[in-house]
N, C-alpha and C positions, 0 to 999 in steps of 0.2 A: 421378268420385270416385277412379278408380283413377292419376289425374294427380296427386292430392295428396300421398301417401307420397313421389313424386321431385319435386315441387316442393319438399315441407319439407326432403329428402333434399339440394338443390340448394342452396337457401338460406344453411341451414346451413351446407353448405360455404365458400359463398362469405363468409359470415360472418369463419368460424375464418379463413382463408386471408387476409382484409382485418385482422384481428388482431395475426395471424403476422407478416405480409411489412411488413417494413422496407428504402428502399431501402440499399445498400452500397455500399460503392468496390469498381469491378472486381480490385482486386488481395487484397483479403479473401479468404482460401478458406475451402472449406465452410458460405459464407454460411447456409445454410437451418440446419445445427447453431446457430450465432450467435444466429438467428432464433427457434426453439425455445427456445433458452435463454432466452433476452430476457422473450420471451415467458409465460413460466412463468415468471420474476422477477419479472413487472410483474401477471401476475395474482393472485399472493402478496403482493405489495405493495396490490396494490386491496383484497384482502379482512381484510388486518391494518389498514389504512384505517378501516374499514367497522366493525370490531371494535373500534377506539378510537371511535369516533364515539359508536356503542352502549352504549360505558362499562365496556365488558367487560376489557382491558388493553391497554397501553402495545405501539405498534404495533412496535415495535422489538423487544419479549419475544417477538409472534406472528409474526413474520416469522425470527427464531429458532429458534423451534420447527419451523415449516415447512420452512425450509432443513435443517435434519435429513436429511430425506426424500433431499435430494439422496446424504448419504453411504451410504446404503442402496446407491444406484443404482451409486456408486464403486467400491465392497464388490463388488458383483454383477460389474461387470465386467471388474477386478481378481483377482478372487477373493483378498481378504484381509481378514483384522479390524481392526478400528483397535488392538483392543489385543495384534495380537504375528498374526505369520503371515506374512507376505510377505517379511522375512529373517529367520529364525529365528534368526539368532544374534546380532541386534541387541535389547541388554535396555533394557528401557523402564522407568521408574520417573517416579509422579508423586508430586513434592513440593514443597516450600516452597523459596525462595531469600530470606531475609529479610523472612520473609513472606508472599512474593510465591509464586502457585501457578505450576509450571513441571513441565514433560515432558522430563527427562534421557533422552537414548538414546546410548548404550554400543556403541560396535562391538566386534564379533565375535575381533575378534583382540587385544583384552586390551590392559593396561601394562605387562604383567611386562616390566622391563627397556627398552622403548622409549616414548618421551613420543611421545602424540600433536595431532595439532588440535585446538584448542576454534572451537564456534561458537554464539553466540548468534542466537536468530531469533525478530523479530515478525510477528506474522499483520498480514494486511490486514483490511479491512473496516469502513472511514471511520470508526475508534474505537467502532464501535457492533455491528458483527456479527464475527462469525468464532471460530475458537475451536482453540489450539494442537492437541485432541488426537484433530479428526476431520479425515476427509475428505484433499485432496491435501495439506495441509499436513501431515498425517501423512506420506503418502506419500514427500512430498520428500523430509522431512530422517530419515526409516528410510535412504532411496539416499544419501545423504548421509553417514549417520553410514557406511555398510556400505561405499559404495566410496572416501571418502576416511579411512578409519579415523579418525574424527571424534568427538568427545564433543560431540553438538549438545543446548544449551539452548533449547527452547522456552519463550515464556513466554505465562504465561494471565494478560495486565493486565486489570485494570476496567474496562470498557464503561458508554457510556452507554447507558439516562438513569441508570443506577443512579448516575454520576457523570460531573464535566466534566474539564477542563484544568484543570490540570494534572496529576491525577492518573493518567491512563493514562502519562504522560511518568514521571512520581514513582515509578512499580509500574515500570517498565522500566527506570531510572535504579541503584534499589535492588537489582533482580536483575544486573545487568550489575557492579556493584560487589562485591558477594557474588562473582558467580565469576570475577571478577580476583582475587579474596585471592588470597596463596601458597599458604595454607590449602585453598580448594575446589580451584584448580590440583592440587595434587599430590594430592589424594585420588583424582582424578580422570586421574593423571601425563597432563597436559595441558603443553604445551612451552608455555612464556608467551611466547615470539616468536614465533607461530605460532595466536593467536586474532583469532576474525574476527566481525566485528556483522552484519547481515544483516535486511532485511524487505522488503516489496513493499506498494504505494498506500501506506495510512495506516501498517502497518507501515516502509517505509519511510524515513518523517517522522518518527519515532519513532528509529530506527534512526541516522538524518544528527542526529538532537537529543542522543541520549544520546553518538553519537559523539565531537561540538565537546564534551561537556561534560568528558567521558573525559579527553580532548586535552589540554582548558585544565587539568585539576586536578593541578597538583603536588605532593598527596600521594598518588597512584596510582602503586605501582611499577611496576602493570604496566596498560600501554593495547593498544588494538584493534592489530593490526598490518597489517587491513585492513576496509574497509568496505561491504557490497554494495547497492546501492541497485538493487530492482526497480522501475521505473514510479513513483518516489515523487511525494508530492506535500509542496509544499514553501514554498508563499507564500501569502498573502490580501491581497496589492494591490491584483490585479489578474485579474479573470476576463473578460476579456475579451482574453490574450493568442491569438498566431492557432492554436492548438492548441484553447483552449477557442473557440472559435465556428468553425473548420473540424469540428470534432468534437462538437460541442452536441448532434446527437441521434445517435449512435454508439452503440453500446448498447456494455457493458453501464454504464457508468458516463455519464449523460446531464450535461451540464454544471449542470444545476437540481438532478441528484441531490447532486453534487458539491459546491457552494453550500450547498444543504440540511445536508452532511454537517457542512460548516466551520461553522457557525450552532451546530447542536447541542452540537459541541465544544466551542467557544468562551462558551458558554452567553448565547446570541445570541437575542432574541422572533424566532421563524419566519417571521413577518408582516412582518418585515424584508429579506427576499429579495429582493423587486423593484431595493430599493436597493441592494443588492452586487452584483446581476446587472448593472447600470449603472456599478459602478466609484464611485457618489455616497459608501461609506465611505469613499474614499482621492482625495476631491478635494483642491485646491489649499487650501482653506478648510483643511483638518486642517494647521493648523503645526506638530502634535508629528513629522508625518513630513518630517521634514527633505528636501533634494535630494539629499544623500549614499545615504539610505534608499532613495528613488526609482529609485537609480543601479544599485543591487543586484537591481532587477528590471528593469529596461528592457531590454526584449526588443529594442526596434528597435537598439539596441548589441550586444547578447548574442549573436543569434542567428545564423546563417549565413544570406543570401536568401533558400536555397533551401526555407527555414523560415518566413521571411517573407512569402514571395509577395508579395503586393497588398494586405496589412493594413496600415492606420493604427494606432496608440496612440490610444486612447480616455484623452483627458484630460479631470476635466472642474472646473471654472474654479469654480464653486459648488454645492457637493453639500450634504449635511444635516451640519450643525455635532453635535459630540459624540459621534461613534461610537468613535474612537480613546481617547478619555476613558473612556465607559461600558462597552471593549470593549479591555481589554489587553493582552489575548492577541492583539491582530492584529500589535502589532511585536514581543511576544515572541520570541526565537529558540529559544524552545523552543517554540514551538510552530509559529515558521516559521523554519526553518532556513538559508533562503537570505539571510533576511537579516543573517546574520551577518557581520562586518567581515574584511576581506581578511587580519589579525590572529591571527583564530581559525581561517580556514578552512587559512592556513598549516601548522596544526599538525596536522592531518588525515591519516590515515593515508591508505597505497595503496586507492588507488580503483575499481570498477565500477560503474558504470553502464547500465541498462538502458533506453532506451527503445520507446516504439510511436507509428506513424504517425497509427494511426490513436485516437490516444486524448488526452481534455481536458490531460492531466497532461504531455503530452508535452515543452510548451516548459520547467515548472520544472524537467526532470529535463538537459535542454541547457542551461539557463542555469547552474545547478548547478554540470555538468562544466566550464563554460566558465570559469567562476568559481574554479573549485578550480586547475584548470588556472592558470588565470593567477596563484592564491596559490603556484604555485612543486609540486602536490601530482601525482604521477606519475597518468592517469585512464587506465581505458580504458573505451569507450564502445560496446553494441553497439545499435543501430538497426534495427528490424524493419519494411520498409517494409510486411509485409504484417499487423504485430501489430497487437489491439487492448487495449484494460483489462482485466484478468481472463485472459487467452491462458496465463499461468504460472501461474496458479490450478489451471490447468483441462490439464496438461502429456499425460492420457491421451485428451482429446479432442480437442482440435484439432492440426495440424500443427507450428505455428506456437509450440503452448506448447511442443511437444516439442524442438524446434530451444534454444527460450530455457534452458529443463531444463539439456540436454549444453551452453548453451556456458553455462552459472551455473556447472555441477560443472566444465567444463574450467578455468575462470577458478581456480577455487579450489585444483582440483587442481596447477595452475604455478604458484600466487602466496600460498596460503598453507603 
């Protein structure tokens, strides 16, 4: 009997540890942080599952709430509040932008007499999680407003399920036009050659959408004068380019999560995954997507080799008629940015770019740049062979976000 305690002792272990362990690419550090994460993601996800099943609420509100928990942990080892402490002479205000709920931070050294930066910022979190006014998203853009003397606008859009597309674009469209006024600018003495858009994943699809629209609108005196794209994502063609299937089970963004996330947005039945997982939305049979359309994601053109490895284009010759009809947001360019015509992207402010190696979104955020680039638009592009999705989230835990952080703030600091 006394073998039993270290057998159940043993078991267990081996249990959690079969759980945990996921394998990585050697060039990932702090793999087992990754893993942990991951880990506590996916078991947060299993039991807000568990809780829509039951009928209890909507899995999205409980996995919400749960991630809470995380800024707790941020807080702790940080030591600061979300709401004021960590530069104290950065003021925070939250308010309305046409409605729109948003997190004003005011650096420290005032406007008397010098205009400074503005910047607007989307959060990530596939239109459904994240939320401007906790955790590193706070964090960043406090370092943000404090060391580029910066008026950074966060904005807190509508999430689903409470809503679809268009409207997280519409809540960020509307805030972004509010503080281009002359009006907000100088209350603000904000230098209008001198404001910049900004978000990361879904935030930064958001961010390249409001940006084209900014661009194209000639009654806007005043537009972005740059635009920072972290890890965006950018298309729904085609998920099968070599980024999402080298990186399909890569935590923390799984390529089925990803999928998932475009479904929900797009206000898409979930039970239709199989078939976008396959590319059958954007077969040959869809005539509304023209070859021109086609040509704007075509990775095997777009990409550099060393991007491409060994992948084929998965085309496929007869997929399920009606998706592009029932589902219009898939050639929207407000909702997919890259498919926008070589026209609009021209008008594009100066550009960064950020990508990671090791994550699904990797190749929209190359074809992008490549694309911008060739409309004539100055890019610069920084590649993290060793990043994954979420690394600039996450800037006080891993290496790799810390790196992305100083060169975000270097970029802006010589370019806006």
């Amino acid at each position: 009997m006394r073998l039993l305690p270290v057998v159940v002792t043993v078991s267990l272990t081996v249990a959690v540890a079969y759980y945990i362990y996921i394998p990585l690419p050697d060039d990932i550090q702090e793999p087992w942080k990754l893993m942990l994460m991951d880990a506590g993601f996916r078991t947060v996800v299993h039991l807000a599952t568990l809780k829509d099943w039951l009928g209890f609420d909507h899995y999205i509100r409980t996995i919400r709430q749960c991630t809470e928990g995380f800024d707790f942990a941020t807080k702790g080892f940080l030591g600061y509040e979300s709401g004021g402490g960590v530069m104290p002479g950065v003021k925070v205000s939250d308010i309305t932008f046409a409605g729109i709920e948003v997190r004003v931070y005011e650096p420290p050294a005032g406007g008397e007499g010098h205009l400074r930066r503005g910047l607007m910022y989307f959060h990530g979190g596939g239109w459904a999680l994240g939320t401007a006014k906790k955790g590193s998203y706070d964090v960043i853009n406090r370092m943000v407003s404090d060391e580029l003397n910066t008026v950074v606008v966060s904005v807190e859009y509508r999430l689903y399920p409470e809503v679809h597309f268009p409207v997280p674009y519409l809540d960020c469209l509307a805030a972004a036009k509010h503080f281009l006024s002359p009006e907000v600018l100088a209350r603000y003495a904000i230098d209008p050659e001198r404001v910049a858009v900004s978000g990361d994943s879904a935030g930064g699809n958001l961010a390249a959408a409001v940006s084209q629209e900014i661009s194209s609108d000639d009654s806007m005196s005043t537009k972005f004068s740059v635009q920072v794209l972290i890890y965006p994502v950018l298309q729904t063609l085609d998920f099968n380019t070599p980024s999402y299937l080298q990186n399909q089970k890569i935590p923390i963004l799984y390529r089925t999560l990803m999928v998932q996330f475009w479904l929900q947005y797009l206000g898409v039945d979930l039970s239709l995954q199989s078939q976008f997982l396959v590319n059958n939305h954007s077969s040959l049979h869809q005539s509304t997507i023209t070859p021109e359309l086609r040509a704007r994601v075509d990775w095997s053109v777009l990409l550099a080799p060393k991007y491409k490895k060994n992948y084929k284009p998965l085309i496929v010759e007869k997929g399920s008629r009606g998706f592009v009809k029932e589902t219009p947001g898939l050639l929207d360019v407000r909702a997919a940015p890259l498919l926008a015509g070589p026209e609009v992207l021209a008008k594009s402010p100066r550009t960064y770019i950020v990508t990671c190696e090791h994550d699904v979104l990797r190749d929209d955020g190359l074809m992008y740049a490549r694309r911008l680039q060739d409309a004539g638009v100055t890019v610069t592009h920084d590649h993290y062979d060793d990043g994954f999705h979420g690394c600039f989230s996450f800037p006080v835990e891993f290496d790799v976000g810390k790196r992305a952080l100083r060169g975000y703030l270097n970029w802006l600091q010589n370019n806006l």
